[in-house]
BAFI-3210 file (N, C-alpha, C; in Angstrom, 3 decimals, decimal comma, padded with zeros to 6 digits):
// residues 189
n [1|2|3|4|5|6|7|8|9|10|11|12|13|14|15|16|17|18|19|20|21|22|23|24|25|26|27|28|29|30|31|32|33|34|35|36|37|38|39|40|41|42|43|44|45|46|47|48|49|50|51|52|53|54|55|56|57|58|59|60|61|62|63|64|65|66|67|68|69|70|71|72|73|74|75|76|77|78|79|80|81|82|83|84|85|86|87|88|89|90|91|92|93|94|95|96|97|98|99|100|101|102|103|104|105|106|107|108|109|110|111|112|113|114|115|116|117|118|119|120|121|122|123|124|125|126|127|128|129|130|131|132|133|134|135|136|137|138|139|140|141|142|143|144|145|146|147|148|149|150|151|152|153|154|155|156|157|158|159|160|161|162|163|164|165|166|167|168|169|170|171|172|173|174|175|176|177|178|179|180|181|182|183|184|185|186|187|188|189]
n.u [-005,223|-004,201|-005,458|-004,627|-004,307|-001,596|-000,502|001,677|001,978|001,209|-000,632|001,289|002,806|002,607|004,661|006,594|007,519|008,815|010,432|013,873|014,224|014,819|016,059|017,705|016,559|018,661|020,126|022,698|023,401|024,282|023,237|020,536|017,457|016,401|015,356|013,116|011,571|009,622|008,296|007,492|006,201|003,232|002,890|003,135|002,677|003,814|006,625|010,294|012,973|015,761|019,005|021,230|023,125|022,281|020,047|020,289|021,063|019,794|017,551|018,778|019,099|016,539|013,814|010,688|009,266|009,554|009,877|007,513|005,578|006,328|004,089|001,826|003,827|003,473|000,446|000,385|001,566|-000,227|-002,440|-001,612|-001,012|-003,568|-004,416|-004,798|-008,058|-010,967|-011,541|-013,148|-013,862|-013,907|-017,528|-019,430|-021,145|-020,213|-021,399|-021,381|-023,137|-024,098|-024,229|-027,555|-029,387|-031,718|-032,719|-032,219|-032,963|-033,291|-032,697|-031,737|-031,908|-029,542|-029,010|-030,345|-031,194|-031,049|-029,826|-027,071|-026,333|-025,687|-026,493|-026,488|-026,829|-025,448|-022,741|-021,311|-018,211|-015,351|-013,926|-011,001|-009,202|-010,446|-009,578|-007,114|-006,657|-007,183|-005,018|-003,155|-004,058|-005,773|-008,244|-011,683|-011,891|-008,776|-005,982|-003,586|-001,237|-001,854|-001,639|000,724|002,335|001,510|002,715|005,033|005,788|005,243|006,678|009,476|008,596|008,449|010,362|012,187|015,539|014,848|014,253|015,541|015,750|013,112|010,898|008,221|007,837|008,801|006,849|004,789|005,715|005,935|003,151|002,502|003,275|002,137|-000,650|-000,125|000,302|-001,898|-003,827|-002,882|-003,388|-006,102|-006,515|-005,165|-006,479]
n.v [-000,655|-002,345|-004,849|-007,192|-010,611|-011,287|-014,047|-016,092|-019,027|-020,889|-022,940|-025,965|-026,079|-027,517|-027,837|-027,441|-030,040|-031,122|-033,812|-033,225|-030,996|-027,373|-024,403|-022,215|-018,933|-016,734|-014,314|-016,316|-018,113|-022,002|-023,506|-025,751|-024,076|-024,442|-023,142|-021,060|-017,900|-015,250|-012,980|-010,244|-007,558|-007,731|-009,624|-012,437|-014,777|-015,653|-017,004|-016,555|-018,869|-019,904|-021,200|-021,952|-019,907|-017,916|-017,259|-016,925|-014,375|-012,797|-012,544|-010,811|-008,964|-008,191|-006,224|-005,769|-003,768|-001,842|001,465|002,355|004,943|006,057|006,000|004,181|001,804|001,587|001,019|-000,992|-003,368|-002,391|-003,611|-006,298|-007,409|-007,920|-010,422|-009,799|-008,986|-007,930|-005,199|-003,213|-000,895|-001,759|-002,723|-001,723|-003,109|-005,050|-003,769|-001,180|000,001|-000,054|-001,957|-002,949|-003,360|-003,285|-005,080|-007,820|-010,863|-010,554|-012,525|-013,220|-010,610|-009,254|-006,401|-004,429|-001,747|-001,555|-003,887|-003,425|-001,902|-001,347|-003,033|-003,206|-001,231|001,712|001,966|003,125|004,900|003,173|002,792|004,322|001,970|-000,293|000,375|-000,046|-002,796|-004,084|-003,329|-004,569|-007,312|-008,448|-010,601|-010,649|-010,654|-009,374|-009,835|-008,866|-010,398|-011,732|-009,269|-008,343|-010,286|-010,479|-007,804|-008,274|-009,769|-008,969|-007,143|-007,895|-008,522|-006,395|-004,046|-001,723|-002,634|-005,131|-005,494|-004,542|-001,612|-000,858|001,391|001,059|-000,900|000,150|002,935|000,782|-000,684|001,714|002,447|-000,163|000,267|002,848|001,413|-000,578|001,038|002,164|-000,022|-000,612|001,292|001,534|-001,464|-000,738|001,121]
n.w [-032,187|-035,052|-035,475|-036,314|-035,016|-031,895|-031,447|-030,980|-031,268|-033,644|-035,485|-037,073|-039,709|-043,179|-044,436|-043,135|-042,701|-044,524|-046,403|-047,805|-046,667|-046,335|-048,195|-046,608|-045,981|-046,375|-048,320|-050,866|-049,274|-049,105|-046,706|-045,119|-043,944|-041,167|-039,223|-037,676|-038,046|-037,423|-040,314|-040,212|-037,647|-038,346|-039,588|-037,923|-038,154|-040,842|-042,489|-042,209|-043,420|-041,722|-041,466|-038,348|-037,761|-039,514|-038,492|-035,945|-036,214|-037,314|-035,023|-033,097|-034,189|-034,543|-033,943|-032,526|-032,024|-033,527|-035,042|-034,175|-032,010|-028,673|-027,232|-029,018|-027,886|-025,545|-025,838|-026,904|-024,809|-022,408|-024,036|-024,221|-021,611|-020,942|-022,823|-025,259|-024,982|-024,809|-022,018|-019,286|-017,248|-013,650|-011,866|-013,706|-017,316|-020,013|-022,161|-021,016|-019,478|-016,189|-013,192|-012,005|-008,903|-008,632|-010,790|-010,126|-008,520|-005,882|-002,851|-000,674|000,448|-000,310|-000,861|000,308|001,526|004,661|005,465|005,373|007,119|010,570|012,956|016,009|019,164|019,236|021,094|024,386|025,098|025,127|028,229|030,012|031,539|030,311|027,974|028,323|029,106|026,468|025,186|026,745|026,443|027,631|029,385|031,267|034,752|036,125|038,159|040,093|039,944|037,457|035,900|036,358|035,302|032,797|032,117|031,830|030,165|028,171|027,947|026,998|024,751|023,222|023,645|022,677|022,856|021,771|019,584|017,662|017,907|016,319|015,407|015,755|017,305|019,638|019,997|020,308|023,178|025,007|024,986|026,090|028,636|029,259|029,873|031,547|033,686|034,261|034,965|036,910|039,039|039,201|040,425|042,913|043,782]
ca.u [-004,559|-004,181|-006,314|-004,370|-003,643|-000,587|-000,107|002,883|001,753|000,557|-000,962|002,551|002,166|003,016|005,832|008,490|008,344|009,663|012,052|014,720|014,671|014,362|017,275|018,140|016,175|019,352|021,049|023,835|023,580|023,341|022,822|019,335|016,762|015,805|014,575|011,885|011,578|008,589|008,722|007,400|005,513|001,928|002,803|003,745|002,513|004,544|008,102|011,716|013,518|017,320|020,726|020,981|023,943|021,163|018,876|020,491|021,860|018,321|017,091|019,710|018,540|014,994|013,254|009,587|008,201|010,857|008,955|006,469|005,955|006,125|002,608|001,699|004,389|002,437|-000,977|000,949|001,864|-000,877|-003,126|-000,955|-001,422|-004,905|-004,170|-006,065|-009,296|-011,690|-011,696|-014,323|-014,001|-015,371|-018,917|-019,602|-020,857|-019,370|-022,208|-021,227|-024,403|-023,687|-025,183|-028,363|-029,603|-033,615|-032,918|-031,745|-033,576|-032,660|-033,768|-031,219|-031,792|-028,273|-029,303|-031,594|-029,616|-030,369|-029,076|-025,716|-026,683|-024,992|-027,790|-026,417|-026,881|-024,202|-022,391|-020,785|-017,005|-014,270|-012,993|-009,241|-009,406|-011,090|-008,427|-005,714|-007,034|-007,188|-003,563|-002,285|-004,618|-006,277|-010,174|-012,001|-010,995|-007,566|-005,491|-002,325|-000,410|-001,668|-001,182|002,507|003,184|001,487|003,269|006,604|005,619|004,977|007,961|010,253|008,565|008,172|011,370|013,485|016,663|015,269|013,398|016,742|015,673|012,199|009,886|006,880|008,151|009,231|005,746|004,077|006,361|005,233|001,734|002,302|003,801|000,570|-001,472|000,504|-000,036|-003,784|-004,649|-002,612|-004,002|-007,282|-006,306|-004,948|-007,849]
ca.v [-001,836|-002,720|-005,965|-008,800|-011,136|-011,775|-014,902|-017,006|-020,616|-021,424|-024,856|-026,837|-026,403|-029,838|-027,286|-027,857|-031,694|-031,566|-034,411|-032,707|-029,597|-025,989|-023,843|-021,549|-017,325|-015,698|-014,352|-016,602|-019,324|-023,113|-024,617|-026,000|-023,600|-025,412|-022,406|-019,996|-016,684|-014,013|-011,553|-008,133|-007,746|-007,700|-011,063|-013,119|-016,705|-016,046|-017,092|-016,918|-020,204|-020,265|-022,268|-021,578|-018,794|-016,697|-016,788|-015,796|-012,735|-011,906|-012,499|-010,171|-007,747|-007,561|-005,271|-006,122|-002,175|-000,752|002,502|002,819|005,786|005,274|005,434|003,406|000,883|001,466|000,748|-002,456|-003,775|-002,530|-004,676|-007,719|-007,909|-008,806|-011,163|-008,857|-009,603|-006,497|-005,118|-002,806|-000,526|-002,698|-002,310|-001,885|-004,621|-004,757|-002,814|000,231|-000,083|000,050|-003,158|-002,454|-003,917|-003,632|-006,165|-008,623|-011,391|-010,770|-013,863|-012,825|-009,060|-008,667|-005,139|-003,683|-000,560|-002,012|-005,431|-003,227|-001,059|-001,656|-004,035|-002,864|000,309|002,985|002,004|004,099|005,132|002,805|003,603|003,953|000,778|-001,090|000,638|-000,755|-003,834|-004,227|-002,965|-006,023|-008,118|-009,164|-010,773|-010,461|-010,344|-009,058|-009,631|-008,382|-011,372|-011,711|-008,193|-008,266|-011,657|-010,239|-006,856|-008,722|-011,093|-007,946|-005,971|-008,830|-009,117|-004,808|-003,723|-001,589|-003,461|-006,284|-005,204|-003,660|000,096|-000,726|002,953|000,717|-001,341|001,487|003,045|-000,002|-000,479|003,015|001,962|-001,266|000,941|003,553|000,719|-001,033|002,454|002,669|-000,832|-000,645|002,590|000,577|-002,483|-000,345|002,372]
ca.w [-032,700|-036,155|-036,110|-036,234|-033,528|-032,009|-031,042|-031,421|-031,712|-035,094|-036,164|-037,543|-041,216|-043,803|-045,512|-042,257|-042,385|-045,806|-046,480|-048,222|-045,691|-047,494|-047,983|-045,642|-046,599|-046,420|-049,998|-050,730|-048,095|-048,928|-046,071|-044,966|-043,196|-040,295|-037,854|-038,329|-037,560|-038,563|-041,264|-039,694|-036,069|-038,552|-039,815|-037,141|-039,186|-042,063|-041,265|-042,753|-042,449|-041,579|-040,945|-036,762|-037,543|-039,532|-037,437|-034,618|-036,518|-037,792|-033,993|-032,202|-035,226|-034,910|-033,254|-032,700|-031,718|-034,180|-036,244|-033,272|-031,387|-027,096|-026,848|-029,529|-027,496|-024,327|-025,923|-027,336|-023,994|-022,162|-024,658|-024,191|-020,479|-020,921|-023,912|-026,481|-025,070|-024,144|-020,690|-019,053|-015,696|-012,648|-011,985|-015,294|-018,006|-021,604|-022,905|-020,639|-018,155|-014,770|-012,508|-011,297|-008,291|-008,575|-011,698|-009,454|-007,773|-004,264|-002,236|000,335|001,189|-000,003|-001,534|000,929|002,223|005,942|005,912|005,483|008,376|011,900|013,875|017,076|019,195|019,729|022,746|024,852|024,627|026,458|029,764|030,336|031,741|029,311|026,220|028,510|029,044|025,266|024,891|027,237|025,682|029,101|029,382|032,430|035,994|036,159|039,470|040,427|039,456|035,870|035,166|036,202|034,276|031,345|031,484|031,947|028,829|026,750|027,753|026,553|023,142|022,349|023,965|021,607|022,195|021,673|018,199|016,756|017,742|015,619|016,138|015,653|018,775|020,684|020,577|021,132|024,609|025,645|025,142|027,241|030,001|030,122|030,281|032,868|035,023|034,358|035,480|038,585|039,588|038,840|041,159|044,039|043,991]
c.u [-004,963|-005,134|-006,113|-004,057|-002,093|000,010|000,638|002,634|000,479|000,511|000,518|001,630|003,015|004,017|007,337|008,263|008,661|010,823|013,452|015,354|014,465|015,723|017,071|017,861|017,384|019,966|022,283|024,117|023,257|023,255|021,091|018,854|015,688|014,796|013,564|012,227|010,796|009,036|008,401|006,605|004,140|001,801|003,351|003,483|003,389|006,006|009,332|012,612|015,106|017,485|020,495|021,799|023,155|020,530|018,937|021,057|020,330|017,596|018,042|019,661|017,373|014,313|011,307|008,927|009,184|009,514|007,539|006,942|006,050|004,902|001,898|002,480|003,448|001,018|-000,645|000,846|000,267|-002,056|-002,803|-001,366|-002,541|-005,215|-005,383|-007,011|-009,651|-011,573|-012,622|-013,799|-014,689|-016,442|-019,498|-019,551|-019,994|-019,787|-022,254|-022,005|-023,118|-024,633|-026,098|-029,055|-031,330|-033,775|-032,398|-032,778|-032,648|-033,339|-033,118|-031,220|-030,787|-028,262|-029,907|-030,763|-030,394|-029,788|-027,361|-025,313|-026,116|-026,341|-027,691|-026,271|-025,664|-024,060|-021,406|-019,234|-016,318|-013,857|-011,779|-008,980|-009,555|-009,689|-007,190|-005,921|-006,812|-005,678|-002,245|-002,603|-004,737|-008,118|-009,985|-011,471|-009,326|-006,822|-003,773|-001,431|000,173|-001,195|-000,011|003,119|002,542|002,468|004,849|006,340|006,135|006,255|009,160|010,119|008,760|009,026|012,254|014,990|016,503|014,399|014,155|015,965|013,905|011,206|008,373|007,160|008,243|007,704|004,308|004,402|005,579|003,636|001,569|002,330|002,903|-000,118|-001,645|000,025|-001,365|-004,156|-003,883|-003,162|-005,085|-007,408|-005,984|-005,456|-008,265]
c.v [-002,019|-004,040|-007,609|-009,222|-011,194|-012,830|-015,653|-019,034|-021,177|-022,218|-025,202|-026,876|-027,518|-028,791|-027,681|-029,223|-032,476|-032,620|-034,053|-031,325|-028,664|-025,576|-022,311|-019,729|-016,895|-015,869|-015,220|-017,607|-020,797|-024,013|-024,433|-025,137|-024,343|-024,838|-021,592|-018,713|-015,615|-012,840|-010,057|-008,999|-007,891|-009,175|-012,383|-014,415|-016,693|-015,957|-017,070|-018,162|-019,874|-021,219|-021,055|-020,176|-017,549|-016,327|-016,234|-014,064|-012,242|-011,809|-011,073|-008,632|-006,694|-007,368|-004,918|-004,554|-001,262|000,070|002,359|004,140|005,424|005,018|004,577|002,011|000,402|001,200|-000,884|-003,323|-003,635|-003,956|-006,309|-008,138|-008,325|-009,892|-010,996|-009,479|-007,685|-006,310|-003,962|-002,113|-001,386|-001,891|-001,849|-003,429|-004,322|-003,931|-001,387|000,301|-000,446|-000,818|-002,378|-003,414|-004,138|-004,916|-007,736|-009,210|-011,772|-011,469|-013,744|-011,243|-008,727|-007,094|-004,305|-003,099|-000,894|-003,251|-004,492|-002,509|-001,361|-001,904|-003,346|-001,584|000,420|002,306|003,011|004,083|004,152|003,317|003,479|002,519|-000,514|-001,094|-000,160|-001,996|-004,522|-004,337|-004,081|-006,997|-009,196|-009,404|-010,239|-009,736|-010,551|-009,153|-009,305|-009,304|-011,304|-010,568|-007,915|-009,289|-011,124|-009,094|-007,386|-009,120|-009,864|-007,124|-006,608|-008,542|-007,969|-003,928|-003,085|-001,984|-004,297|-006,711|-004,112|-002,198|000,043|000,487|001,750|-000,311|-001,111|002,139|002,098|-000,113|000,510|002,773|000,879|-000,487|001,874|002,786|000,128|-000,280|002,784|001,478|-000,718|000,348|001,846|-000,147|-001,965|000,516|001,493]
c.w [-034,161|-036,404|-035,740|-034,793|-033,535|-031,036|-031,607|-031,538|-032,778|-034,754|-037,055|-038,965|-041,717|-044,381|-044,240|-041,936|-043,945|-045,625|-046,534|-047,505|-046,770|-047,196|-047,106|-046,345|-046,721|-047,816|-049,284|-049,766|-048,835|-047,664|-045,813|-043,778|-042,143|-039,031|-038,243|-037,536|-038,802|-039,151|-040,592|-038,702|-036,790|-039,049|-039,310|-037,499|-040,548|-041,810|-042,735|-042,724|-042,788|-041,165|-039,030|-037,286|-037,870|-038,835|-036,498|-034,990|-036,389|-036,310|-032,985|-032,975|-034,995|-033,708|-033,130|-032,833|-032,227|-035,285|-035,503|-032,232|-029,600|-026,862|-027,665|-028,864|-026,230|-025,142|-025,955|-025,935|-022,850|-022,718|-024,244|-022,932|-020,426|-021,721|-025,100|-026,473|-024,404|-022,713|-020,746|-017,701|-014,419|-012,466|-012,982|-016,562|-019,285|-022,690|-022,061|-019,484|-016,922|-013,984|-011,257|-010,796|-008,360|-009,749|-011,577|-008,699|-006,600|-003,248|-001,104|001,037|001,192|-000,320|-001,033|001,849|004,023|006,206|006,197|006,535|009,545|013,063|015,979|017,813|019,422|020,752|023,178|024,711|025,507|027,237|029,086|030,654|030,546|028,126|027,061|028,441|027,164|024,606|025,688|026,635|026,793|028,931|030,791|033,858|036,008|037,929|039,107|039,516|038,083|035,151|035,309|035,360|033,150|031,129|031,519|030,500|027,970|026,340|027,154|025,512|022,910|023,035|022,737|021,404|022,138|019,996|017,356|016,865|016,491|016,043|016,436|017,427|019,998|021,065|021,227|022,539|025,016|025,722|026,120|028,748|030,319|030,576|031,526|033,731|035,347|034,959|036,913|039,622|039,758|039,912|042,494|044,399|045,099]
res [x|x|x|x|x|x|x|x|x|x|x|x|x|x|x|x|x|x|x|x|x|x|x|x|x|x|x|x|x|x|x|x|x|x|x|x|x|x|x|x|x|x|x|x|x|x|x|x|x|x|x|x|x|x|x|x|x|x|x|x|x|x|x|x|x|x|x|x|x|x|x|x|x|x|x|x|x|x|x|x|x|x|x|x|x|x|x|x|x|x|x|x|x|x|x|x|x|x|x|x|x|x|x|x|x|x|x|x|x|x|x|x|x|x|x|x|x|x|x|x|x|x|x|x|x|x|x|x|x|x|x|x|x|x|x|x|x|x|x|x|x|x|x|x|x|x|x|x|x|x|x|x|x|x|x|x|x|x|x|x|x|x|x|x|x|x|x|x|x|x|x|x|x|x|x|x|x|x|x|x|x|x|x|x|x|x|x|x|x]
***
């Protein structure tokens, strides 16, 4: 970047509440310059003043990223999104360092590679049972009953005609319907 800022809201200078109005930048015009509009994209505080008809010519004209190359446009824009202030990679400060935890007063043990650790043992793998159970979305003791009024419930809601032909619907169904088969097997063992 060249330097300057570019921000568009100047401080109101004492030259536009002239009495008499100014005449209007363009050669050859008298009427009164009542609008503004900046001279180049490096001097966005120093302004032109027109009559409305100029201005809109000179607006429908001008070409803010005219005699830039694309990447020079892309740095432009990039820049802007942050509102030309510095940015930094996360985890990283502004001086480049990388946040280090031993320089931290940790009063919580948030940093101590076991707090992040998994407190509980390994348990063993789910039954069949159990994954179906999960897949109806059944607690406890299961009886006959509930497991036919739930698999009715389910087949209503994850039915492909009734989820416009949805795949994600369709394999859910099929999943209701193993499940269905594993707990009844289950119940009538």
């Amino acid at each position: 970047m060249n330097g300057h800022s570019r921000k568009f809201w100047p401080p109101k200078s004492k030259e536009s509440n002239l009495a008499g109005g100014r005449p209007c930048d363009h050669p050859g015009c008298d009427h009164t310059g009542e609008y503004r509009a900046p001279k180049s994209r490096d001097a966005l505080q120093d302004y032109y003043w027109f009559c409305l008809d100029h201005v809109r010519a000179y607006n429908a004209a001008w070409d803010y990223y005219a005699g830039l190359q694309p990447e020079e446009i892309e740095e432009m824009i990039r820049y802007d999104v942050t509102w030309q202030r510095p940015t930094w990679p996360l985890g990283r400060t502004g001086r480049g360092g990388r946040f280090d935890p031993e320089k931290v007063k940790d009063v919580f043990g948030l940093f101590d590679e076991d707090m992040w650790q998994s407190r509980a043992e390994p348990s063993r793998p789910a039954s069949p049972e159990e994954k179906a159970m999960r897949v109806m979305e059944l607690n406890g003791p299961v009886t006959l009953e509930s497991l036919k009024a739930r698999y009715k419930e389910l087949c209503k809601l994850h039915h492909p005609d009734a989820n416009g032909g949805d795949k994600g619907a369709e394999e859910r169904f099929k999943q209701i319907g193993q499940a269905y088969k594993t707990l009844m097997e289950s119940l009538n063992a």
